[in-house]
N, C-alpha and C positions, 0 to 999 in steps of 0.2 A: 578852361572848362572843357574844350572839345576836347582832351587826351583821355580827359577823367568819363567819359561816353563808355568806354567796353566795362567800367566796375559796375552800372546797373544790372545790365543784362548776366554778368556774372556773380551779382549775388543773387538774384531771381535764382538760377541755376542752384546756388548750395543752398538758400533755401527749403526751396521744391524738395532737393534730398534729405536734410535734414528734418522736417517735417512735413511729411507729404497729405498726410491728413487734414492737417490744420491750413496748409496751404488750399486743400481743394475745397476744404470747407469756405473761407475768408471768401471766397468768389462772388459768392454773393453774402451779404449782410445781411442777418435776420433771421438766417433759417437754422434751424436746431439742427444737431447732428444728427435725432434720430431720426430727423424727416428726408435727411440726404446720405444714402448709406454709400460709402465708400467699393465700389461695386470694381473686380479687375476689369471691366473696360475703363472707367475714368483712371483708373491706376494707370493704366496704358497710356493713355491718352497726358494724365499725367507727365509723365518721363517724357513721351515726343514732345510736348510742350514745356519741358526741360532744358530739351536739346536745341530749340530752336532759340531757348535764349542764349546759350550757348555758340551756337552760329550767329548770333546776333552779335554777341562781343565779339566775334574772331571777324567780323566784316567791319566792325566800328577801329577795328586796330587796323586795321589795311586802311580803312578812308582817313586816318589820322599821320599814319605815315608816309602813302601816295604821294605822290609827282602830279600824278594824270587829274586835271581838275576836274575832267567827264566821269569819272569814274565816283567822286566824291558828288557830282550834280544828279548822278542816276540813280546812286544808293538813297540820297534824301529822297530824292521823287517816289523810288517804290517805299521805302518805309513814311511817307506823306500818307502815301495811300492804305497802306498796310494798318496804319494808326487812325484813318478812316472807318476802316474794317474792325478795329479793335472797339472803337468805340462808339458804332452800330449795332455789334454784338452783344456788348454791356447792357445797352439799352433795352436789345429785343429781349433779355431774361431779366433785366430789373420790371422795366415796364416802365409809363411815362410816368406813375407817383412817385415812384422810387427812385426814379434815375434823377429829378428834379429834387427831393429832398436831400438835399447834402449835409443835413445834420442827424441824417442816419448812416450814413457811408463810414466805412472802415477801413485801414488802411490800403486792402488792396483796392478797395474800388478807388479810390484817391489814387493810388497808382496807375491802374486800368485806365481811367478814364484823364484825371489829372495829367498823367505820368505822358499820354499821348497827346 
């Protein structure tokens, strides 16, 4: 199971490219497209949060083939936290009706939020 860790963060990544619309739409559940228009800063923003899945797979292949156990103990802690982070922010844009109703959620928020 731990080897197979850098394939999520790597299809996150060809995703995003492959449909970057549909990806920034999914984020949140519910909302029509023409109410969230596709704007070049989310595009922007898009791609960085591309990359970062990106760096996420290439840090989960080093903590999978490491020696150093502190190195594999510090990577979990910051992404503990990071995964904290992710799904505080899920929350502060779903809201607490939304973020509690889980038979509205779609697969990214199952990812988002499950996924952490």
């Amino acid at each position: 199971m731990a080897r197979s860790l850098p394939i999520w963060p790597v299809w996150a990544y060809i995703f995003h490219l492959r449909d970057p619309i549909n990806f920034y739409l999914d984020h949140v559940p519910g909302i029509a497209a023409a109410a969230s228009p596709f704007t070049p800063q989310a595009e922007v923003m898009l791609y960085l949060l591309g990359n970062v899945y990106l760096l996420l797979a290439a840090l989960a292949v080093i903590c999978c083939w490491t020696r150093h156990r502190s190195i594999v103990q510090y990577y979990l802690l910051v992404v503990a936290f990071a995964d904290l982070g992710h799904i505080y922010a899920t929350y502060r844009v779903f809201g607490w009706e939304k973020f509690v109703d889980f038979a509205q959620w779609n697969d990214m928020a199952w990812g988002s939020v499950g996924g952490s």
